[in-house]
PAMI-208901 format. One record per residue: residue in one letter; z negated, y negated, x negated of N, C-alpha, C in turn. Coordinates in steps of 0.001 Angstrom, whole numbers, plus 524288, in hexadecimal, padded with zeros to 5 digits. Each point is the difference from the previous one (the first is absolute). Layout:
N
AZYXZYXZYX
...
REM end
This chain:
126
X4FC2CFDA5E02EA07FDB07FAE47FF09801C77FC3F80440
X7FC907FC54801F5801637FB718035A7FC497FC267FC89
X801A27F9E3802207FEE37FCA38007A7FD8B7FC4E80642
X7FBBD7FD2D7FD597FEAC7FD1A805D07FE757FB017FDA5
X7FDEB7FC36802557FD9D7FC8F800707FD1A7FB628057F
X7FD077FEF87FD4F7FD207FB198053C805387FC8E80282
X801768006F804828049F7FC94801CE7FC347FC4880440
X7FD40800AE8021F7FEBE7FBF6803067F8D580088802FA
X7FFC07FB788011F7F9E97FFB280219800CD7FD7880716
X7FE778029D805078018E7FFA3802ED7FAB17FC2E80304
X800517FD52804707FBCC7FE0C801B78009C801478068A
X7FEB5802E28008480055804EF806447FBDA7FC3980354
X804337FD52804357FCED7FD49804508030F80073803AD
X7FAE4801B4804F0803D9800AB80503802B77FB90801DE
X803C9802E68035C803E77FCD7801B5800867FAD3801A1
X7FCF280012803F88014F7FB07801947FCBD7FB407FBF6
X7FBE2800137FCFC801407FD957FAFF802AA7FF6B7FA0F
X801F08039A8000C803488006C7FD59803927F9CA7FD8F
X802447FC588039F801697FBC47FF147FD517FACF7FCA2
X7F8B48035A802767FE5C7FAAD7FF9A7FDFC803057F9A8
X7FF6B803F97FF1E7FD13801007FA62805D07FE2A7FC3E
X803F6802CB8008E804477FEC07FD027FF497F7C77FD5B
X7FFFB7FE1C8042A7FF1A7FACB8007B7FAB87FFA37FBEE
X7FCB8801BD802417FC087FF617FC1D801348008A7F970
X80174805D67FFF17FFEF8005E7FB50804117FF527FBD2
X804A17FD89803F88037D7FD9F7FB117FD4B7FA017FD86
X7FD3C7FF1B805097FDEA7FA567FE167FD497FF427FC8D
X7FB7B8043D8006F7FCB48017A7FC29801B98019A7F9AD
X804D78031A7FFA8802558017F7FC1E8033E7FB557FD91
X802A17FDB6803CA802DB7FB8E7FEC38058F8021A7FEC2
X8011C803C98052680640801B67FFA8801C77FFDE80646
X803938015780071803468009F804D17FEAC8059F80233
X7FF527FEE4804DA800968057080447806CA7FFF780226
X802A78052E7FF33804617FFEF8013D7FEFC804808014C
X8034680182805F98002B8063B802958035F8013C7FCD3
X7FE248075A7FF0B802D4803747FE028048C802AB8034C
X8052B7FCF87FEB88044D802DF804F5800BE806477FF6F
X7FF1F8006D8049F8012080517802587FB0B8039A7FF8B
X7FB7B7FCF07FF617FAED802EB800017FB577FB417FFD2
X800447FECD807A47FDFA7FCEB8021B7FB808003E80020
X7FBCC803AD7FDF97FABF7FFF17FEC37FF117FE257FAEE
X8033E7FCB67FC0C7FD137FF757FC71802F77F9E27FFF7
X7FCD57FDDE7FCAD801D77FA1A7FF4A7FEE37FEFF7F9FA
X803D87FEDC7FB837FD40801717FAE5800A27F9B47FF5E
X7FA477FFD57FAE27FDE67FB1C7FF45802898000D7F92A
X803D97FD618008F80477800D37FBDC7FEB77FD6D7FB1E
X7FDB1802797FA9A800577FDF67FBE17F98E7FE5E7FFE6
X7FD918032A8037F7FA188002D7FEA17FD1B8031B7FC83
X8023D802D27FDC87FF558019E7FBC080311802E67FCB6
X8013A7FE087FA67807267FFF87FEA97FED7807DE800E7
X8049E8033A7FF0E7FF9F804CB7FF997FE85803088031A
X7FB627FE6B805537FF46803008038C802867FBF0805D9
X80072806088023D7FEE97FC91805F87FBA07FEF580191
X7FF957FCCB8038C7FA8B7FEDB80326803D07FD0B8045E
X7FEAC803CC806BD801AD7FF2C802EE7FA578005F80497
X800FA7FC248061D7FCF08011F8039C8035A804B58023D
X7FD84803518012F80292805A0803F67FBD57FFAE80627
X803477FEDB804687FCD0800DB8036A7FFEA805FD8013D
X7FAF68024F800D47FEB18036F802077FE5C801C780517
X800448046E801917FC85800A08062D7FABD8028E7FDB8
X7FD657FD447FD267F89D801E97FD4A7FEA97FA837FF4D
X7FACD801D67FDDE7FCE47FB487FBB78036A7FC347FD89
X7FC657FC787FE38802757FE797FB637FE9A803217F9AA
X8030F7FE957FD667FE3E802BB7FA318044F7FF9F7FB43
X7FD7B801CF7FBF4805D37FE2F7FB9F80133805087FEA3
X8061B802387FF2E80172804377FDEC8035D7FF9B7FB8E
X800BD802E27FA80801C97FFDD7FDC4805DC803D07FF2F
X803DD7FF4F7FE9E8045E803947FFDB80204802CA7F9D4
X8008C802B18001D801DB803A97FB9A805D98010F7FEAB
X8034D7FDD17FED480615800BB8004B80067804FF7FB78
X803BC8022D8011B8018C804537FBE2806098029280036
X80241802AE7FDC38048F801A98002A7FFEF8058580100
X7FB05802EB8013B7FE4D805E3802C97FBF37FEAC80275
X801018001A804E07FA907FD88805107FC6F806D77FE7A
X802B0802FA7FF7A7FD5D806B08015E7FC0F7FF8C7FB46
X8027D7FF217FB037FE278017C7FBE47F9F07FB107FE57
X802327FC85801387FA8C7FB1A800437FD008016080368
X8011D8020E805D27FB71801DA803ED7FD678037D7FD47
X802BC803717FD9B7FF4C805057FBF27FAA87FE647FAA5
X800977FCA97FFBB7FC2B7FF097F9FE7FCE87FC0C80275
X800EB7FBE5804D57FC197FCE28035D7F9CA80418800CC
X8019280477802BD7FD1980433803C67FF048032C7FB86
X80154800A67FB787FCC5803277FBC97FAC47FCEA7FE3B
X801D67FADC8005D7FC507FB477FE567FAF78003380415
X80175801F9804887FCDD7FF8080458800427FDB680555
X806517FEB87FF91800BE7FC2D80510800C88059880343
X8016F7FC5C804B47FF5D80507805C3807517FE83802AC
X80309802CF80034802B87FD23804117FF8F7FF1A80579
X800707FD52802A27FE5B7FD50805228043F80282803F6
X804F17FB587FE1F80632800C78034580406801317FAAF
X801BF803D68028C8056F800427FDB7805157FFFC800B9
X801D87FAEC7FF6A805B67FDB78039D80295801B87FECE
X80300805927FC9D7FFE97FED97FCA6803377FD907FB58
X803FA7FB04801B4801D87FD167FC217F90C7FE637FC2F
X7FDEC7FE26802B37F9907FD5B7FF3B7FCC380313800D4
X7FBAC7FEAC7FD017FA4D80484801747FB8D7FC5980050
X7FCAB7FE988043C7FCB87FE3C800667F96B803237FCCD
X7FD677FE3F7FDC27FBB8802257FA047FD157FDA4801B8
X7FA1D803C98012F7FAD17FCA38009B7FDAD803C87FA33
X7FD8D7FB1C7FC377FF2F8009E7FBDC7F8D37FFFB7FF7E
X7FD098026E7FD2D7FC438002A7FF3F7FCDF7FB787FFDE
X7FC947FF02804807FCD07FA008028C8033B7FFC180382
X8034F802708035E804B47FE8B804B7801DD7FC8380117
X8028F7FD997FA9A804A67FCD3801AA803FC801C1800C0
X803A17FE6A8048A80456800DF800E98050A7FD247F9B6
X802C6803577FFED805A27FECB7FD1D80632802CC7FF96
X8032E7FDAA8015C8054B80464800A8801627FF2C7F976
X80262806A1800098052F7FF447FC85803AB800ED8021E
X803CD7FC6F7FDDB806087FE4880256803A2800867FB98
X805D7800F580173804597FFC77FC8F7FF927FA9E7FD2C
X802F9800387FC8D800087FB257FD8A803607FB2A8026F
X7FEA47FC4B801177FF5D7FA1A80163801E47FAB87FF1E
X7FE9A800A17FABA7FEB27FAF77FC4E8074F7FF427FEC1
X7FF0C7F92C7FF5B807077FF377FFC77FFE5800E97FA33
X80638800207FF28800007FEAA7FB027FEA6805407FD4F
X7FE9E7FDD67FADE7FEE7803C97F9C47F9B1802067FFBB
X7FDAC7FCDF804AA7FA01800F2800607FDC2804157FEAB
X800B080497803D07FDDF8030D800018013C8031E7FB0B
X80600802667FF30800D5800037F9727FD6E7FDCF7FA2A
X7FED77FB59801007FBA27FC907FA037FA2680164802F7
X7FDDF7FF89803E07FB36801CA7FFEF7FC6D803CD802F7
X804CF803717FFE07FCB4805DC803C87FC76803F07FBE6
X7FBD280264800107FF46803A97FD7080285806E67FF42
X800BF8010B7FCD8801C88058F7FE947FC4680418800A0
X7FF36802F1805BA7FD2C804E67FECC80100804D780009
X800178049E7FC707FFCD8047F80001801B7803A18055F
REM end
């Protein structure tokens, strides 16, 4: 058995805007853009939505939104993701990058979330 849950919603814009969307969309949200230390591609827009993240990630692509999957077995969630129908893409493998049926991109990642989070609201699967 593992557990996972929704940890975050990402907003993937190349680099060199990257500053100005962050800007945008804390404004829009009505929170703060603060860089994520020690992982200078992302800038999280803090307390934009209680329980998840929602961060700008600059990328070297498109723009686009990706969603993240936290879990406490990255193998075993890729594992029941790709029964569901997802494809894996990359496999880092602390992380697994998932293009899911309609090809959206989404990673699952170790777990994340501060605190008791992920414990009170991860799901239990088989």
């Amino acid at each position: 058995m593992h557990r996972s849950r929704l940890f975050g919603i990402f907003i993937d814009t190349p680099q060199g805007e990257a500053g100005a969307a962050a800007a945008f969309w804390s404004a829009a949200l009505g929170t703060t853009a603060t860089p994520v230390p020690g992982e200078e591609e992302f800038i999280a827009l803090r307390d934009a939505f209680p329980g998840l993240a929602v961060d700008v990630q600059a990328v070297d692509d498109t723009p686009r939104y990706h969603v993240d999957i936290e879990t406490d077995d990255v193998a075993a969630e890729a594992a029941r993701l790709t029964a569901l129908g997802a494809v894996v893409e990359v496999d880092n493998g602390g992380h697994r990058t998932l293009r899911a049926p309609g090809g959206h991109l989404f990673c699952v990642v170790p777990v994340q979330s501060e605190g008791d989070l992920f414990d009170r609201t991860a799901r239990t699967w088989p």
